[in-house]
N, C-alpha and C positions, 0 to 999 in steps of 0.2 A: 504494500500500500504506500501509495505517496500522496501527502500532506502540507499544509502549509506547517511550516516553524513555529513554534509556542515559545514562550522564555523558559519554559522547562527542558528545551532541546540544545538551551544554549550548551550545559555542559558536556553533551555527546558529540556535538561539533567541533566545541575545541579539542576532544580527547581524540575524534579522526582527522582535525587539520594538525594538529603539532605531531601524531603520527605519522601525517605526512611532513612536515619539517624535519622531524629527525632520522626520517628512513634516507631524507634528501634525494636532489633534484628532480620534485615537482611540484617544488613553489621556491620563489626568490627570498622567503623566509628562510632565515639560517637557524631563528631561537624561537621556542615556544612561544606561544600566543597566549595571553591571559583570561582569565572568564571576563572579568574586568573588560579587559579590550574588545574579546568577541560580545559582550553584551550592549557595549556601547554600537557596533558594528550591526547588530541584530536590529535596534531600536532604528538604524539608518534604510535601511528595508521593509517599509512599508508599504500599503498600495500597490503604484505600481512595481516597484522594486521589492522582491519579496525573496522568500528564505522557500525549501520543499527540501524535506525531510524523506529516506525512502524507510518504512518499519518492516524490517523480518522476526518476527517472534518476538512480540512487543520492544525490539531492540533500534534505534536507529544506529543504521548500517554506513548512511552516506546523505549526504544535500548537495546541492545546486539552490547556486544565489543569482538573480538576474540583478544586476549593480548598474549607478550611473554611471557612464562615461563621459569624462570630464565635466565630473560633478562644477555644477553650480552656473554651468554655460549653457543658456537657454537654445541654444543654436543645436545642439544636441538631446534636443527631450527627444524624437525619435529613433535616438540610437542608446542599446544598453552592454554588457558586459556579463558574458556568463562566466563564470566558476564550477567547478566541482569537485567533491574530493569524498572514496569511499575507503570505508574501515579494510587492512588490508587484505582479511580473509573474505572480503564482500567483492575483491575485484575480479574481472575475466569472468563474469556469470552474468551480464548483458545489464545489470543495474546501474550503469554509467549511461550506458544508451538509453537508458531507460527512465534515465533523469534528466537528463538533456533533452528530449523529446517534451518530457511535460514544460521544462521551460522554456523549450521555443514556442509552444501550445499558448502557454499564460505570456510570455512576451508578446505574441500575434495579439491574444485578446486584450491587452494592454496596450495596443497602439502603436506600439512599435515595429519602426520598419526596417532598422536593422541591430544584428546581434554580432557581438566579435566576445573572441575569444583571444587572449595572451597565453601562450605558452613555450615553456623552456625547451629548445630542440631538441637533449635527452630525455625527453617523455616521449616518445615515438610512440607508446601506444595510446595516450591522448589524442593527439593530433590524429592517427587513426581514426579513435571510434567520431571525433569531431565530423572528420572529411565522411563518414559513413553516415553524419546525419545533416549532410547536404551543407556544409562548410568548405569553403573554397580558404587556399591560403592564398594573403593579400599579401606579404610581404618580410621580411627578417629585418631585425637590427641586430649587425651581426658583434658578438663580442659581446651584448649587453650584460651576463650574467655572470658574474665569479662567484663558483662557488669550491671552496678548499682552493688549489692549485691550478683550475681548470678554468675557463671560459667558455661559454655558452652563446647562442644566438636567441634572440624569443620572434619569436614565430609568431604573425599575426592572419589570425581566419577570422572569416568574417560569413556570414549567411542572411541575403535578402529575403525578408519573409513575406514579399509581396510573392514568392515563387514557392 
């Protein structure tokens, strides 16, 4: 089942985002994230910018967040920013697809005409399941990311959803 985010989901999100911070490279976070910080972040996600929660056996497993992009510039109210990030035993079982789907669903019926996605080049299987749910990539900045020793490019997809 997939849901909107309650403030009771905030602490399951942080325990699958800083999961993902500290398995590393697939998020440009290096350090845990706080409840504190994700609750402030949750409170920024209302309306149209919303949180979705996916439940397997009353547990949340994974979310997708559809966020401003470049918040606060009204030249872009029709454009938004998706996220997602699942617990790591919840990955490769189609619940990535399967949460990106419902938020390009609730971005469409929110008004929005277009959705991008930011990602690190070694996550290759993001960008994947991305490009499988009708996301084109628009472009790299190449070198953007160091993370330990290493440099990274972030990958930009984007998906018109008049299509």
């Amino acid at each position: 089942m997939i849901r909107n985010a309650s403030p009771a989901d905030i602490e399951d999100i942080v325990v699958i985002y800083n999961e993902a911070v500290l398995e590393g490279r697939l998020t440009g976070d290096l350090e845990p994230v706080s409840i504190d910080d994700r609750r402030a972040w949750y409170f920024e996600h209302q309306d149209r910018y919303a949180i979705f929660v996916k439940v397997v056996g009353g547990a949340v497993v994974g979310y997708a967040a559809i966020s401003p992009y470049r918040k606060g510039r009204s030249a872009f109210h029709e454009t938004c920013e998706i996220s997602y990030y699942l617990s790591r035993q919840h990955r490769s079982k189609g619940i990535g697809r399967e949460l990106i789907d419902h938020a390009i669903e609730q971005a469409r019926n929110s008004g929005f005409r277009l959705i991008l996605a930011m990602i690190l080049e070694c996550n290759q299987r993001s960008i994947d399941v991305l490009v499988g749910a009708g996301f084109s990539i628009l472009g790299r900045l190449p070198n953007a990311a160091r993370i330990g020793e290493e440099y990274f490019d972030h990958f930009y997809l984007f998906r018109d959803m008049r299509s």
